[in-house]
N, C-alpha and C positions, 0 to 999 in steps of 0.2 A: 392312422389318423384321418379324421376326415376334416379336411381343409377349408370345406364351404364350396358352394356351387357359381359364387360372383364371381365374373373372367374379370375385375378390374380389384379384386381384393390385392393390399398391398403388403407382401411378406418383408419384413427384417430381418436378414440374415442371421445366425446366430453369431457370437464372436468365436473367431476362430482360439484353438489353446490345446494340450493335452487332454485325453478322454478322461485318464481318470487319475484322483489327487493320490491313489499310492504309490503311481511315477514320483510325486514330490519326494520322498523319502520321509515325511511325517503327514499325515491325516489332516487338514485342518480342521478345528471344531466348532461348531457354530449354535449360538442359540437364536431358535426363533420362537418368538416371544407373540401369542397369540391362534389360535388354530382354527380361525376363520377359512375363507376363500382366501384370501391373500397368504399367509403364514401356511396354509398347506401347502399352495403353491409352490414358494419359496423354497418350502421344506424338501418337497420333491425334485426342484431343479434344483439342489444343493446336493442331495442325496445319490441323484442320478448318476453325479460324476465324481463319486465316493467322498464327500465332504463327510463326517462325523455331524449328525446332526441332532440337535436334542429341542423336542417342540414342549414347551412351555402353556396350558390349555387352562384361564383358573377355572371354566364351568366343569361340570362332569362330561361335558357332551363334547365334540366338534365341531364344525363347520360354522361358526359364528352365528351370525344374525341370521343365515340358512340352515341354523342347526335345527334336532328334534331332541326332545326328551322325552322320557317315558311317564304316565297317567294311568290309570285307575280309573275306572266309570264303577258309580257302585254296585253292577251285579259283579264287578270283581274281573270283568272283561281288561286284558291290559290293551292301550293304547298308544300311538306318539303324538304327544301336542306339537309347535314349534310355534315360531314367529306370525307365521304366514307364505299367502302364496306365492312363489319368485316365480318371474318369468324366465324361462331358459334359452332366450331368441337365437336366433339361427346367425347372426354376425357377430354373437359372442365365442370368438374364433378361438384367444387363451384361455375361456374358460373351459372350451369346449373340448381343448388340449389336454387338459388338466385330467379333463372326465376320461379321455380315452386310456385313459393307461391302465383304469383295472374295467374298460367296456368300450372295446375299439367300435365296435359297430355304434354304440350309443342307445342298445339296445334298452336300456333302464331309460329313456327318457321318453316319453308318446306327445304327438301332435295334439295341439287343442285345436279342433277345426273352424273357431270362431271368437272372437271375443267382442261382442255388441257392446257400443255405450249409449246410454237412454239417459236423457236427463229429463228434469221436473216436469216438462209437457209431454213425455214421452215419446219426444224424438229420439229415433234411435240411429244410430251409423254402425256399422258393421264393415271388417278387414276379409271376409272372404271372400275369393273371386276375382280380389285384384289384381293387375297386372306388377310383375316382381321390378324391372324394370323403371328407376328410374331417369325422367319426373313422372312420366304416365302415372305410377303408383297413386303418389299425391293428387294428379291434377283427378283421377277419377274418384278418388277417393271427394274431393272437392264438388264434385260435380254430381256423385249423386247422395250425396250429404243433403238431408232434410232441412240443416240448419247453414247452410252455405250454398247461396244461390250464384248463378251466373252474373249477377249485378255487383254481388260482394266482391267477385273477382277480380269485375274490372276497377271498382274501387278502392283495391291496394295499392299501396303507395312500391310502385316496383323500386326505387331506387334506394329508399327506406328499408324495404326486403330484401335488397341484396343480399346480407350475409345467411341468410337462411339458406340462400343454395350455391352460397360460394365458400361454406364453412372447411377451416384450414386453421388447426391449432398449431401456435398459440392464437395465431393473427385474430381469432376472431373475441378473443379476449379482449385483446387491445381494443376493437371496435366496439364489444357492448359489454365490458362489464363494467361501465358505470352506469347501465340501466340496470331497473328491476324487470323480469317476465312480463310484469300487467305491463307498464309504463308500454314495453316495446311493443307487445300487441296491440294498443290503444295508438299506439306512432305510426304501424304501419297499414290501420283502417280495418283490424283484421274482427271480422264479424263476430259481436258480443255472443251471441247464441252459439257459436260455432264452437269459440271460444273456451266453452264449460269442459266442451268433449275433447276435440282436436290437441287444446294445449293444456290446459288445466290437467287434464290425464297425467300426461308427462311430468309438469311442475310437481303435484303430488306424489307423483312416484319418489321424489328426492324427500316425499314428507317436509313437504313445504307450502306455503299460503304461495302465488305468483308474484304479491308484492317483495317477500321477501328470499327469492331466489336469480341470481344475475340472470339476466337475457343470455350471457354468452353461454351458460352453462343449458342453459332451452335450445338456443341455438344448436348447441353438439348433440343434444338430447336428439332432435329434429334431424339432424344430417345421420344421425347414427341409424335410426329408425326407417328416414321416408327418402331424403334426397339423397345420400349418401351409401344407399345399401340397395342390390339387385338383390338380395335374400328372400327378401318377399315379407308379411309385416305380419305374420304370425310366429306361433314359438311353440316350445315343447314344455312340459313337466315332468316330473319322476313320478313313475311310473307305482313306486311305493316313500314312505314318508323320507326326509332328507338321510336320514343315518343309514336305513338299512338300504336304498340306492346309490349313495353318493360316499358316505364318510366312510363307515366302517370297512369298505371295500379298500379304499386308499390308505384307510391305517394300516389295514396289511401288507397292503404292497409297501408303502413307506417302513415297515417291518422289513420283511423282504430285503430291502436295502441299507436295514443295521441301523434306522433311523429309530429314537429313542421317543416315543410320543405318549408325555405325560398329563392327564387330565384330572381336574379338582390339584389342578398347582397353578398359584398365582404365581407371580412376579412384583415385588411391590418398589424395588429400586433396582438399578444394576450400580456396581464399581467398579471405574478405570483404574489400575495396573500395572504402570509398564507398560507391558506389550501384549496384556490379557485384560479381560473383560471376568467379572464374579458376579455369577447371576445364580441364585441360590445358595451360596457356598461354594459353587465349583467354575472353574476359569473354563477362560472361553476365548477362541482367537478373533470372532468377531460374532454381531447380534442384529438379527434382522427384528426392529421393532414391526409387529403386524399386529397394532393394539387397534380396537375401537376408539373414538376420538376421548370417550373420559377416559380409558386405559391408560393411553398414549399421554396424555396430561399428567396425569398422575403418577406415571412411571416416569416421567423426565424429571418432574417439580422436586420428586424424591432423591434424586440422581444428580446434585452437583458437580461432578464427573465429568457429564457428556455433552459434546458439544461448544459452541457459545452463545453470548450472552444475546446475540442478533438472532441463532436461528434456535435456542429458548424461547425465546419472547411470540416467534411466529407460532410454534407449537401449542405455546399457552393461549394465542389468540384465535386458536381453533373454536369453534362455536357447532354446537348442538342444534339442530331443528325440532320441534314443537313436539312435545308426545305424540304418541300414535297409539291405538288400541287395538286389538285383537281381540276379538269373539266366534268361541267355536260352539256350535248347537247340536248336540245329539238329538233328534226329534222322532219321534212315534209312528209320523208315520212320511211317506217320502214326498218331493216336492214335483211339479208337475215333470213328465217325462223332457217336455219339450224345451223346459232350460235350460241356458247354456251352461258349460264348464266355470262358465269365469263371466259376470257381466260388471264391464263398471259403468260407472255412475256419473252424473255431471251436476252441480248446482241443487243436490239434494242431501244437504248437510245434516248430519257428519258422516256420512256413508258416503265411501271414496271406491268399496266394489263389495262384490258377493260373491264368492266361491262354492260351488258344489262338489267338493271333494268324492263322494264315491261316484263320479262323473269320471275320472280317469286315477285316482290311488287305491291300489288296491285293499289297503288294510279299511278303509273307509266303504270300499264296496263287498267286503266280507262280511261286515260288521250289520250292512243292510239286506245283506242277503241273508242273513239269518234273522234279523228283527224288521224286517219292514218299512225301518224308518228313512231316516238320512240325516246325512250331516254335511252342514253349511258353515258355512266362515264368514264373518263381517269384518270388514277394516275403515277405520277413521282416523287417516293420516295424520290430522292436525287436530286433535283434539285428543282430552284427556278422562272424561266421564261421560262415559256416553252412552253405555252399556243398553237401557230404556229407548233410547230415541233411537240407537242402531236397529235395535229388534220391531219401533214401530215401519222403519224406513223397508226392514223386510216383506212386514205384512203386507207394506202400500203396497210393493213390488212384485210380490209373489205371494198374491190375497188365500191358498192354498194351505200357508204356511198359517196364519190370524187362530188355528182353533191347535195345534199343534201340540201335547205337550213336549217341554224340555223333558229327558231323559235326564239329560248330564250338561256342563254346560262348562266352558273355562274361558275365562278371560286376562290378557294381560295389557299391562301399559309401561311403555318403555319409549327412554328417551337419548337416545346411546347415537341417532343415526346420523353424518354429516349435516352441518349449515352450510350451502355456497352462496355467501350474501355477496350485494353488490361491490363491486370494489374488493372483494379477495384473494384473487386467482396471484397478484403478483406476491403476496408473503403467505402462499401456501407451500407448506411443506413438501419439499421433494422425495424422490429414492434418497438419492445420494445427502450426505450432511457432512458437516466439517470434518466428520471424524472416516477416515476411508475404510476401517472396518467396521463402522455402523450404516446399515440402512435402514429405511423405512418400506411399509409396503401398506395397504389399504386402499378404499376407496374414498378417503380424504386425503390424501398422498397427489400431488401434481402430476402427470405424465402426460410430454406433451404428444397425446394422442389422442382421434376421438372415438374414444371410449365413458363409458356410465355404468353406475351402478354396478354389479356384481364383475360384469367386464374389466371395470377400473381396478379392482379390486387382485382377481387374478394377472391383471399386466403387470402392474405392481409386484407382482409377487415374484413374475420370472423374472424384470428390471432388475430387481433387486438381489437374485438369486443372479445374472448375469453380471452385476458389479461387482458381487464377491467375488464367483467363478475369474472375471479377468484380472482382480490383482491379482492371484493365483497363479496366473498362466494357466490354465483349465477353459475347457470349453462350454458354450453356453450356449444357447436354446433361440430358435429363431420366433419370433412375435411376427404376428396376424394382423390387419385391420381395415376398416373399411378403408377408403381411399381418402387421404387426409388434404382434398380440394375438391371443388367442386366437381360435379360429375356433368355442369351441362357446357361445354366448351367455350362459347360463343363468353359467356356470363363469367367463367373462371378469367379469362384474360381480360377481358373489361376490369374488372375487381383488380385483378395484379396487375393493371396499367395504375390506375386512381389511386390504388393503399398503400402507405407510409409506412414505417414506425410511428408509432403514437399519434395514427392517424385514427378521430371518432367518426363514423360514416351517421350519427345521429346525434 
């Protein structure tokens, strides 16, 4: 396993228990319900210490919202489309966990050695060069930022900013999730122009506008990234498209371990039993839900069974964030050498980034090596039709691209990804739920840790593979993560002298 290079990363022990459940004198059998990042997870810390386990998948593919599927371009060439581009950061510690087991070195995954964002003036900021270390990372990042002067600096409101670099989940809930994003950028004087790139980046990553995503959950965004991680503020990619790097490798080995993993099979209810769970027709001694947020809804509302009526209610009040669209361009001929892998974008709506896939995938750099051309990806987080105005916002950007023909072209719109609106953190769903052989797992799932995005998603996954494991008496799996307080000394103890419970520091 490779652990990560930060000397202040903070391990969780695993729970201590028996290696493996056929000391129990019966198997137990579990369904997980989902085969996302999370539900793999799950699947595999269950598997690992012989649970019986059966994964439940209704697309034909894996890996959730990081999956691929297969496409046709019409000279008959086959393809994988997916969602879009994830980032693979270097402090996503259990995801990273997850990946070593069928590629300990991490060899499927390659550095991207820059990711510039340029907004409408074409100011640009760029993460290479920085120092890993912080605050250094931030403040040079700050300092030689186009759009963030030395005057802006001293014109933040430091007390106002505190929790930016004294972020410690839950507490920092308690402190800003009755703000929105914008609202707390606009409180703490934090430079509009800067703003587009620096935080808006982030906000959108949740596929979200800034007004309508909590501060507290930007704030973990921010600690997890700049002030919170020695990692350094770049990341990796797979090396070839999601399936043939990532999933199909782990199915096997999830094989391997007698795990049962069925795809194009929904889930549409479960029923409680007794002392069993009937998910499909067939019993089950407990069910890790690891659904997408309309999944998860949908499979509880069906399911009068499980649960109660208090932690129903918070499930149903789970919320969606705004479509996002996906656009990928087979094109004729290639774009200039000198662009990056990855450039996003600020304030130049609805383009939220641009991908150059045969930049570092190789089925994308086969496909140009033999025809000339290239292929790009557009995404627009918060919107829904956009298809026209994404492909003008290329040309603007990469004038190269204006005479191009499309070859092939595929786009999707999907609206599946969490909401973290203001004021939700306290009735969002946990692992654990009334019923102690059901859990949840995903990255709308609570854990109070700071973790985001795909990270969330695999913590989840072993959380929740570790709460089965310990009613069990079975053993379970030690969790990763950046340091969950501040990392600048002086500023953590100040913060833990002043903050309360249900104290608002704005």
């Amino acid at each position: 396993m490779i652990p990560g290079r930060d000397r202040r990363l903070e391990t969780h022990p695993a729970p201590g228990g028996l290696p493996d459940a056929g000391r129990l004198g019966r198997r137990p059998r579990t369904a997980v319900v989902g085969g996302g990042i999370a539900g793999l997870t799950a699947a595999t810390g269950l598997a690992e210490r012989g649970v019986d386990v059966t994964v439940f998948e209704r697309e034909a593919h894996l890996g959730g919202r990081a999956g691929g599927w297969p496409e046709r371009l019409p000279d008959g060439t086959p393809v994988t489309m997916s969602r879009g581009f994830h980032a693979f950061f270097r402090q996503y510690y259990n995801l990273r966990a997850l990946l070593t087991r069928t590629d300990p070195g991490l060899e499927r995954l390659t550095a991207v050695p820059d990711y510039p964002l340029v907004d409408a003036l074409g100011r640009t900021d760029t993460f290479a060069g920085l120092p890993q270390a912080p605050p250094f990372n931030a403040l040079a990042f700050a300092l030689r930022s186009p759009t963030f002067t030395p005057r802006d600096l001293l014109r933040l409101n430091g007390r106002r900013a505190l929790p930016l670099a004294t972020v410690s989940v839950p507490r920092v809930y308690r402190q800003l999730d009755h703000l929105d994003a914008g609202s707390f950028l606009a409180a703490i004087n934090f430079p509009a122009a800067a703003r587009h790139l620096a935080f808006e980046v982030f906000s959108r990553s949740f596929f979200a506008d800034p007004a309508e995503l909590s501060a507290a959950e930007l704030a973990t965004m921010f600690h997890l990234y700049f002030l919170g991680s020695a990692e350094g503020l770049l990341f990796d990619v797979p090396t070839e498209p999601f399936p043939q790097a990532l999933w199909n490798p782990l199915a096997d080995y999830l094989a391997g371990l007698r795990a049962d993993v069925r795809t194009g099979t929904g889930v549409t209810e479960i029923r409680r039993a007794a002392d069993r769970f009937q998910v499909g027709g067939e019993a089950f001694d407990a069910v890790v839900l690891a659904c997408d947020v309309p999944g998860l809804r949908r499979v509880v509302a069906a399911s009068p069974d499980l649960g109660s009526p208090e932690w129903r209610s918070e499930v149903a009040d789970l919320r969606t964030a705004p479509p996002f669209v996906v656009r990928r361009l087979w094109l004729d001929r290639p774009v200039d050498p000198a662009r990056p892998a990855f450039l996003g974008t600020g304030n130049l709506p609805p383009l939220d980034n641009i991908s150059v896939l045969n930049r570092y995938e190789g089925e994308a750099r086969r496909w140009v090596a033999r025809t000339g051309g290239s292929v790009v990806e557009l995404h627009a987080y918060v919107s829904d039709n956009a298809s026209e105005a994404l492909e003008g916002r290329l040309h603007q950007l990469y004038p190269e691209t204006a005479d191009a023909r499309v070859l092939h072209e595929s786009t999707l719109v999907r609206q599946d990804c969490p909401l973290f609106p203001v004021g939700g953190f306290a009735r969002r769903p946990t692992v654990g739920t009334p019923d102690p052989a059901l859990v949840l797992a995903g990255d709308a799932i609570r854990v109070d840790l700071p973790v985001a995005l795909m990270e969330r998603a695999a913590t989840t996954g072993w959380v929740a593979a570790n709460t089965l494991l310990t009613r069990w008496g079975l053993a379970g799996h030690p969790l990763r993560s950046v340091p969950n307080r501040g990392r600048i000394p002086l500023l953590d103890r100040f913060a833990n002298s002043v903050a309360c419970p249900g104290d608002r520091d704005i």
